[in-house]
MIZADREN-471126 format. One record per residue (C-alpha): residue number from 0; chain; x, y, z; residue in three letters. Coordinates in steps of 0.25 Angstrom, whole numbers, plus 5000, padded with zeros to 4 digits. Layout:
<nodes>
<node pos="NUM" unit="A" east="X" north="Y" up="Z" code="ALA"/>
...
</nodes>
This chain:
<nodes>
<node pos="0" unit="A" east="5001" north="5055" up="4920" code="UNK"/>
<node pos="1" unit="A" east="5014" north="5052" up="4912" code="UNK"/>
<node pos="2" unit="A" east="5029" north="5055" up="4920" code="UNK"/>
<node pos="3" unit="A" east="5038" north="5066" up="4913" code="UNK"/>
<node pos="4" unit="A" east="5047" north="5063" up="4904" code="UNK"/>
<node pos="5" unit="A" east="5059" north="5069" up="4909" code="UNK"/>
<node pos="6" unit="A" east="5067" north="5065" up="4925" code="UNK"/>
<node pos="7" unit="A" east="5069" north="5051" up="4930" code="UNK"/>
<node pos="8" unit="A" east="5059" north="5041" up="4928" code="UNK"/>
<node pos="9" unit="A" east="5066" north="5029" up="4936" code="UNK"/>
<node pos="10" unit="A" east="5064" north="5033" up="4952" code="UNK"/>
<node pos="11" unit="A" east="5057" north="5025" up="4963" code="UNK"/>
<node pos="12" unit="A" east="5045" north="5027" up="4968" code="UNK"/>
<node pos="13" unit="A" east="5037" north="5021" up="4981" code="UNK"/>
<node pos="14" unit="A" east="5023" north="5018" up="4975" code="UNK"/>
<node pos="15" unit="A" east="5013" north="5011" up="4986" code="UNK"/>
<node pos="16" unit="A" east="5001" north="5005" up="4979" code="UNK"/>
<node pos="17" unit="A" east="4989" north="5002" up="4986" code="UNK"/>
<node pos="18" unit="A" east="4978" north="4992" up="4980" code="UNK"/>
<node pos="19" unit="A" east="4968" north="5000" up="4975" code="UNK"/>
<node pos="20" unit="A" east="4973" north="5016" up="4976" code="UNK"/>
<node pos="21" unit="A" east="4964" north="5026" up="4977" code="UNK"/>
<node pos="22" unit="A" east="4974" north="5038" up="4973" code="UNK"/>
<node pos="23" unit="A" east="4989" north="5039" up="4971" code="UNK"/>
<node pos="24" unit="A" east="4997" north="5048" up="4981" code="UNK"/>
<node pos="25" unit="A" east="5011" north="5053" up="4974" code="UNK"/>
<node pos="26" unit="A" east="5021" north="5056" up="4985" code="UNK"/>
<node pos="27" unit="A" east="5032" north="5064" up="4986" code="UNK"/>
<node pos="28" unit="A" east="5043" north="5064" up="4996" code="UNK"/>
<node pos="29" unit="A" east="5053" north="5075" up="5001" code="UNK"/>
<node pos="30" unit="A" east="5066" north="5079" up="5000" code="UNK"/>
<node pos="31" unit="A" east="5072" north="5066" up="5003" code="UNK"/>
<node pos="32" unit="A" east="5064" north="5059" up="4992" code="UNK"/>
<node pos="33" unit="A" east="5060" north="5044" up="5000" code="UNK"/>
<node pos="34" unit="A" east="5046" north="5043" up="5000" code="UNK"/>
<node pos="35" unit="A" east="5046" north="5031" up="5009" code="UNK"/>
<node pos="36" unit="A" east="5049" north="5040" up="5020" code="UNK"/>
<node pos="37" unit="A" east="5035" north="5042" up="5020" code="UNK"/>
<node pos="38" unit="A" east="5031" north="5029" up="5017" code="UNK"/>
<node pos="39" unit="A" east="5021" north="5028" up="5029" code="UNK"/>
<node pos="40" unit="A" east="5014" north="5040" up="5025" code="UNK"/>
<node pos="41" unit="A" east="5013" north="5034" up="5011" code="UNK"/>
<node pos="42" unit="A" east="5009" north="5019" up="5013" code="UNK"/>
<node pos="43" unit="A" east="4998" north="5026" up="5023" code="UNK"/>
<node pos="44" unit="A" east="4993" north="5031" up="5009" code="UNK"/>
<node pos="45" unit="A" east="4994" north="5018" up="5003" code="UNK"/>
<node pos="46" unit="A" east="4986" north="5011" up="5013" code="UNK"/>
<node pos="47" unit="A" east="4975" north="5020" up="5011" code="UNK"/>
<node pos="48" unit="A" east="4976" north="5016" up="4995" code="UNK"/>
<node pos="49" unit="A" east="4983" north="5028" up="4987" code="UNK"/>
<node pos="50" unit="A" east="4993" north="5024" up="4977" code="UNK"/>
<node pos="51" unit="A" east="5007" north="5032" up="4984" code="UNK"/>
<node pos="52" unit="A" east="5018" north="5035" up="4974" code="UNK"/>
<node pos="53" unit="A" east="5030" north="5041" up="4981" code="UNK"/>
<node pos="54" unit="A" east="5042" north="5043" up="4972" code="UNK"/>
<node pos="55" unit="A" east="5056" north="5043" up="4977" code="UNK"/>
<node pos="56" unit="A" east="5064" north="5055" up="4974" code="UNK"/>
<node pos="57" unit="A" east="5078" north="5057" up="4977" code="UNK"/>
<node pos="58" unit="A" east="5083" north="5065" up="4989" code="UNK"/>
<node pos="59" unit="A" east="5083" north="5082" up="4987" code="UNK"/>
<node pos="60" unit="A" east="5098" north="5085" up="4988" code="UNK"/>
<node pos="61" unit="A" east="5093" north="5098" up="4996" code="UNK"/>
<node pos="62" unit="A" east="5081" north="5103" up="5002" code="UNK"/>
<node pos="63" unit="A" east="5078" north="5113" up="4991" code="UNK"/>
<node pos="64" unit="A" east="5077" north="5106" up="4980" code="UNK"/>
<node pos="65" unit="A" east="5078" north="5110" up="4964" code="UNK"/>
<node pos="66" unit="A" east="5070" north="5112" up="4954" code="UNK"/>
<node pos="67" unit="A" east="5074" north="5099" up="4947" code="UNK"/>
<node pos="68" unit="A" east="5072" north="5092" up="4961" code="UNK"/>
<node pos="69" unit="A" east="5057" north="5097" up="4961" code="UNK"/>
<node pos="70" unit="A" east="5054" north="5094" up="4947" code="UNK"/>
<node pos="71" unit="A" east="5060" north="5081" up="4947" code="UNK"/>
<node pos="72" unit="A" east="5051" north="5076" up="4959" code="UNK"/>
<node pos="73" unit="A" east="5039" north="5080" up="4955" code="UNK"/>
<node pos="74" unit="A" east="5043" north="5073" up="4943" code="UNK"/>
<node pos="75" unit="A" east="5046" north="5060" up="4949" code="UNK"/>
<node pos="76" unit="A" east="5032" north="5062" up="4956" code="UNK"/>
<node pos="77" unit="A" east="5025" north="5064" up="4943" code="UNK"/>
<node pos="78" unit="A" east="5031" north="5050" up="4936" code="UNK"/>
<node pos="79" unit="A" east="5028" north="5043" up="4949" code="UNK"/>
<node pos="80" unit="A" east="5014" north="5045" up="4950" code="UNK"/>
<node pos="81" unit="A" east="5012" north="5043" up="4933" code="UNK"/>
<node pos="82" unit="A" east="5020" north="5029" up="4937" code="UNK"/>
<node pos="83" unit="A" east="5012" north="5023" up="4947" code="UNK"/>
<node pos="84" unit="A" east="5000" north="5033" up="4950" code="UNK"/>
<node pos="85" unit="A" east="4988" north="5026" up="4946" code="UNK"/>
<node pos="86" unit="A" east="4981" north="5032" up="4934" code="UNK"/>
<node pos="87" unit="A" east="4966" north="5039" up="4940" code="UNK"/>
<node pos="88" unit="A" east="4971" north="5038" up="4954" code="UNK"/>
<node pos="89" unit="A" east="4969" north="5052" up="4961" code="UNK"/>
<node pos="90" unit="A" east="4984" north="5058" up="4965" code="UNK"/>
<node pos="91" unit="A" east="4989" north="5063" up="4978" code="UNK"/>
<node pos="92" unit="A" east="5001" north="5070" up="4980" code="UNK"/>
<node pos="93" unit="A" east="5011" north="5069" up="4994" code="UNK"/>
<node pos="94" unit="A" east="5022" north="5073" up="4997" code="UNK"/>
<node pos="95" unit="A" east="5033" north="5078" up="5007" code="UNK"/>
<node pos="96" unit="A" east="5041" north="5091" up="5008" code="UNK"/>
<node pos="97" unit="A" east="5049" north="5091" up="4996" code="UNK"/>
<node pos="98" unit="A" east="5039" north="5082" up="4988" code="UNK"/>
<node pos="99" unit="A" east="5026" north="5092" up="4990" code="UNK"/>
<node pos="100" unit="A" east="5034" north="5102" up="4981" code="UNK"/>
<node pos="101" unit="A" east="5034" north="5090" up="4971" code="UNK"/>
<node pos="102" unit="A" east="5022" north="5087" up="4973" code="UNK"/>
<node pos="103" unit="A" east="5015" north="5102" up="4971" code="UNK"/>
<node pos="104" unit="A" east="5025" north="5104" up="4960" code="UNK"/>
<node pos="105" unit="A" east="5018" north="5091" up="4954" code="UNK"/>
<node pos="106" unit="A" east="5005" north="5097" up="4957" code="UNK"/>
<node pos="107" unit="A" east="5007" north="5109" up="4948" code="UNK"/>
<node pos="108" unit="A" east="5016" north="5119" up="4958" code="UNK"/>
<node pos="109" unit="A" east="5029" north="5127" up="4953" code="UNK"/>
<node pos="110" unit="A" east="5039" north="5127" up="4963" code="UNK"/>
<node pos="111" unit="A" east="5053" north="5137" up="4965" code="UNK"/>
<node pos="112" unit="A" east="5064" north="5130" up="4971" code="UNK"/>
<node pos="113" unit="A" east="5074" north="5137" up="4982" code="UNK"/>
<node pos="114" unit="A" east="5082" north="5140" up="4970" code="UNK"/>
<node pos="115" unit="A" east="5072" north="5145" up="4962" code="UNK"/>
<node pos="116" unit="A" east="5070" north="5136" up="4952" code="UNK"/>
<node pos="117" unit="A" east="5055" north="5134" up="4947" code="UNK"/>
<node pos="118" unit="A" east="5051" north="5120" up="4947" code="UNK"/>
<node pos="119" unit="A" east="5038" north="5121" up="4936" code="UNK"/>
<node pos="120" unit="A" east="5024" north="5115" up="4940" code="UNK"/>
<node pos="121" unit="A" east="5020" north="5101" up="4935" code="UNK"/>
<node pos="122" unit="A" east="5008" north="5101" up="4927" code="UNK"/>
<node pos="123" unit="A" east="5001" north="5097" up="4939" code="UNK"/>
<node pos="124" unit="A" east="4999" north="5082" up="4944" code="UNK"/>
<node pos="125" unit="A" east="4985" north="5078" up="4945" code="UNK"/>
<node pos="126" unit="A" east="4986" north="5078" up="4961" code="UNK"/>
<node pos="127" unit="A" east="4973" north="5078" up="4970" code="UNK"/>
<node pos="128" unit="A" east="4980" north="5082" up="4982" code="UNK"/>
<node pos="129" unit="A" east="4993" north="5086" up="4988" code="UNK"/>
<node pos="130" unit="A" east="4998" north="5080" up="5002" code="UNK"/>
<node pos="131" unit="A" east="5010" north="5089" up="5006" code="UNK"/>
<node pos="132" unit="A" east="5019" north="5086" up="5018" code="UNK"/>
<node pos="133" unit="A" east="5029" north="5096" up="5023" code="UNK"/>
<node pos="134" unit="A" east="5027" north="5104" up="5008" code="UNK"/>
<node pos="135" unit="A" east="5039" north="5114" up="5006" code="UNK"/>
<node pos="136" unit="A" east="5031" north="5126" up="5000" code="UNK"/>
<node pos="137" unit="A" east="5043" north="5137" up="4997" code="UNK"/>
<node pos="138" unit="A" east="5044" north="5130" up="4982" code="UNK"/>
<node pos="139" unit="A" east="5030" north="5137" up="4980" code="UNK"/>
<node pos="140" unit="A" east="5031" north="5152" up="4985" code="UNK"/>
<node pos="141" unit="A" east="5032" north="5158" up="4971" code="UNK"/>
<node pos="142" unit="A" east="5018" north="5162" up="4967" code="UNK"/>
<node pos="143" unit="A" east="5009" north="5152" up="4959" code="UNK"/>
<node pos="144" unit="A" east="5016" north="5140" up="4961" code="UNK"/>
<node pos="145" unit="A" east="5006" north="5132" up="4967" code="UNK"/>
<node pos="146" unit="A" east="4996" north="5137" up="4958" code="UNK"/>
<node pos="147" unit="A" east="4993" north="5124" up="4950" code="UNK"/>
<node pos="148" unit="A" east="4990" north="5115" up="4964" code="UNK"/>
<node pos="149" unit="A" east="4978" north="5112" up="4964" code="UNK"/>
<node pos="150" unit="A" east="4974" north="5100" up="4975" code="UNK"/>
<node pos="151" unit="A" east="4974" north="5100" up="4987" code="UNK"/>
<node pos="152" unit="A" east="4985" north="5100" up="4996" code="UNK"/>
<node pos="153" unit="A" east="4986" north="5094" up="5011" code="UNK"/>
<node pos="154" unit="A" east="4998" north="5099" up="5018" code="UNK"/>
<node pos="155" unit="A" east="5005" north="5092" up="5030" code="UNK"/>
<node pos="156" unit="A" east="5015" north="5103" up="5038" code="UNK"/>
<node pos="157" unit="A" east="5023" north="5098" up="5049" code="UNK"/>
<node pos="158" unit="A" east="5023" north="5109" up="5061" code="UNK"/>
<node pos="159" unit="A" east="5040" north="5108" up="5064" code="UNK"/>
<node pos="160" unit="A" east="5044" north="5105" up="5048" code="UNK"/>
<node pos="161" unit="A" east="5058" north="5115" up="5047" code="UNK"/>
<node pos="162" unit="A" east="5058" north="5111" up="5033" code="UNK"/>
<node pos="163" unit="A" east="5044" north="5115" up="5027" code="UNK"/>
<node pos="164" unit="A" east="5038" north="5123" up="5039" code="UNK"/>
<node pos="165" unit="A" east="5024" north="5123" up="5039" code="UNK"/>
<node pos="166" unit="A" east="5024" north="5137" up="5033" code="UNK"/>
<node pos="167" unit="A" east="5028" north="5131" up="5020" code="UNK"/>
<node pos="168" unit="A" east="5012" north="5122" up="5021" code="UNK"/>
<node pos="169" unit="A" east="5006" north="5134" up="5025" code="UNK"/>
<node pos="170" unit="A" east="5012" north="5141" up="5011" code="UNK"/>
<node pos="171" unit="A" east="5003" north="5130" up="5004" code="UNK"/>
<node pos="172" unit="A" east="4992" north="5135" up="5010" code="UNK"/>
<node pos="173" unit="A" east="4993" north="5149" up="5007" code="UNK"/>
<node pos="174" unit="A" east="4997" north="5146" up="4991" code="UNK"/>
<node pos="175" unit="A" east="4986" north="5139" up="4988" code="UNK"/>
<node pos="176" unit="A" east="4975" north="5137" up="4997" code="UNK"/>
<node pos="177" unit="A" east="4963" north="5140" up="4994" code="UNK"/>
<node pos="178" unit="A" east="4965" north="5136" up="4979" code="UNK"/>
<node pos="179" unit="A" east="4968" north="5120" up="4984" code="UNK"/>
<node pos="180" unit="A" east="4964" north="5117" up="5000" code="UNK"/>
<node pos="181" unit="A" east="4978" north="5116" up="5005" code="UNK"/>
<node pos="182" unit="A" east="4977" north="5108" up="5021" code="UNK"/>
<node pos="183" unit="A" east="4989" north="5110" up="5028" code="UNK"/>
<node pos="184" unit="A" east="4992" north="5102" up="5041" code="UNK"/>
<node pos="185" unit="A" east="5001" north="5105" up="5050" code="UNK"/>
<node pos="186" unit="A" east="5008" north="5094" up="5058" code="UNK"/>
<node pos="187" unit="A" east="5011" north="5096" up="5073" code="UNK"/>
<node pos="188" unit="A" east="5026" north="5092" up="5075" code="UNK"/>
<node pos="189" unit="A" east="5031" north="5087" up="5063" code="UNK"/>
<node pos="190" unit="A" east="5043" north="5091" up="5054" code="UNK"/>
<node pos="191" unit="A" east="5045" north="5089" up="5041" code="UNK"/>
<node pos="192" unit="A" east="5051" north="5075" up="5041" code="UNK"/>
<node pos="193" unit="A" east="5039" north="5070" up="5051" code="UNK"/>
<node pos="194" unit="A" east="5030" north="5068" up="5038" code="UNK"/>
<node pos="195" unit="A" east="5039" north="5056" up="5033" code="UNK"/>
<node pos="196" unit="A" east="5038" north="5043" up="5039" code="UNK"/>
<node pos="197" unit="A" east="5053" north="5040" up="5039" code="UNK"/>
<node pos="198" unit="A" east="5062" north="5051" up="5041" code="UNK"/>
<node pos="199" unit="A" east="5072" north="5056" up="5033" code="UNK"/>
<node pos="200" unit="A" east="5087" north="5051" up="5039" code="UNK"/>
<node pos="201" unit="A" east="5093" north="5059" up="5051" code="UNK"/>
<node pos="202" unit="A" east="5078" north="5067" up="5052" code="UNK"/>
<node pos="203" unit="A" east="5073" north="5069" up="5065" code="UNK"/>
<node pos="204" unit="A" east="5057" north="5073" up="5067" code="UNK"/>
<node pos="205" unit="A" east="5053" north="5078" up="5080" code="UNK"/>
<node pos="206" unit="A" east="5038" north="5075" up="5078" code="UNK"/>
<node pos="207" unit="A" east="5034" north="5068" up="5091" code="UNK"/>
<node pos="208" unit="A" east="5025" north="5055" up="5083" code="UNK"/>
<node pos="209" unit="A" east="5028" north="5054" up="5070" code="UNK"/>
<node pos="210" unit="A" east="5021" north="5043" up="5070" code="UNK"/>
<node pos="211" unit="A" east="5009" north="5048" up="5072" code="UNK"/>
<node pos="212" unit="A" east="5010" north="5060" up="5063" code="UNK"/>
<node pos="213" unit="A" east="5013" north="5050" up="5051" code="UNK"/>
<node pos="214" unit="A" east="5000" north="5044" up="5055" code="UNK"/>
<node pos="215" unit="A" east="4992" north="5055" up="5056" code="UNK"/>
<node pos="216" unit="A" east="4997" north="5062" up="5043" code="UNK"/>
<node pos="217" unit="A" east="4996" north="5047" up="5035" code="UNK"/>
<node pos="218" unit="A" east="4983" north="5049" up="5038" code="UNK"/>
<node pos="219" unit="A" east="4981" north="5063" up="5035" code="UNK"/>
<node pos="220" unit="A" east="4987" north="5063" up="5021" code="UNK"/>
<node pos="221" unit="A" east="4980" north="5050" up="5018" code="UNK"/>
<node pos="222" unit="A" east="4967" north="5058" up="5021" code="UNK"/>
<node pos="223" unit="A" east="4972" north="5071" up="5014" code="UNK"/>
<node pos="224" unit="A" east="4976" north="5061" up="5000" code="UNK"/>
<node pos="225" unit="A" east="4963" north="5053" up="5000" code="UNK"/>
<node pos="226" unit="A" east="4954" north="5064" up="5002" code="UNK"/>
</nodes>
């Protein structure tokens, strides 16, 4: 797959490269753009032999962002994986809050912003599956817009997230289940920040063993991505 033409071709991106991969797992972080705030989670997925490429993106100026935001992101995903992707390696999509809406916008779905701009599907990356923490789902309310999904989706909701409740999962589930299995955990205790391995500066999460929670959901999405 060749990167568009048109947008920025010069940003960073962390790639972890294992020996032999066995599948690429493209990454997209949130609002704030740093995916080495999720780096445990990610060299966890390294360890077991995927090929991760997280792309850095640069920090949303609010938290609803524009169309021109969205399309640029899933952009910028799009060039990373032709860039370092293997070619006949399977590819996995994950990604946190803000970055599921790039990463289904990738995957074929139409979004409308808080504004109501429309931000047009992709032509639909070749994903075999979609790991989704913390997805923001009001982008997808209009009618259709997840129509072109078509893999599977694993869903992580945390019980106490203020930002993307776990109502916004549930939407997921009513959408488009049943035309793709849609498997929609939800985590006991945690916020939205309790999915990232660093924090984000001055956030505080209440959940009572972080620790043990980034265990325990390395391991799930691990299982979920090599399935």
């Amino acid at each position: 797959m060749q990167p568009p033409p048109d947008g920025d071709d010069t940003f960073e991106a962390t790639v972890l490269q294992p020996a032999s991969p066995s599948r690429c797992i493209l990454f997209a972080a949130g609002r704030g753009g740093n995916p080495l705030r999720h780096r445990g989670l990610l060299q966890a997925l390294a360890d077991e032999g995927m090929l991760v490429i997280a792309p850095h993106f640069d920090m949303l100026a609010s938290l609803a962002p524009t169309a021109a935001e969205l399309s640029e992101r899933r952009r910028r995903l799009s060039r990373a994986a032709a860039r370092h992707c293997l070619s006949g390696l399977p590819v996995a999509g994950l990604g946190h809050s803000i970055g599921t809406v790039a990463l289904l916008l990738l995957a074929g779905a139409e979004a409308d912003t808080l504004a109501g701009e429309r931000v047009k599907a992709a032509e639909g990356y070749l994903f075999d599956r979609l790991a989704l923490l913390a997805p923001p789902t009001d982008f997808f309310r209009r009618p259709g817009s997840l129509t072109s999904v078509s893999v599977p989706l694993g869903v992580w909701a945390g019980e106490r997230d203020m930002i993307t409740p776990p109502a916004q999962a549930a939407f997921l589930r009513e959408a488009i289940d049943g035309v793709v299995p849609v498997d929609i955990r939800l985590v006991e205790g945690a916020g939205h920040f309790t999915f990232m391995n660093e924090l984000p500066p001055h956030v505080v999460d209440t959940h009572p063993d972080r620790a043990d929670f980034l265990r325990v959901l390395a391991d799930e999405v691990r299982h979920f991505l090599a399935a």
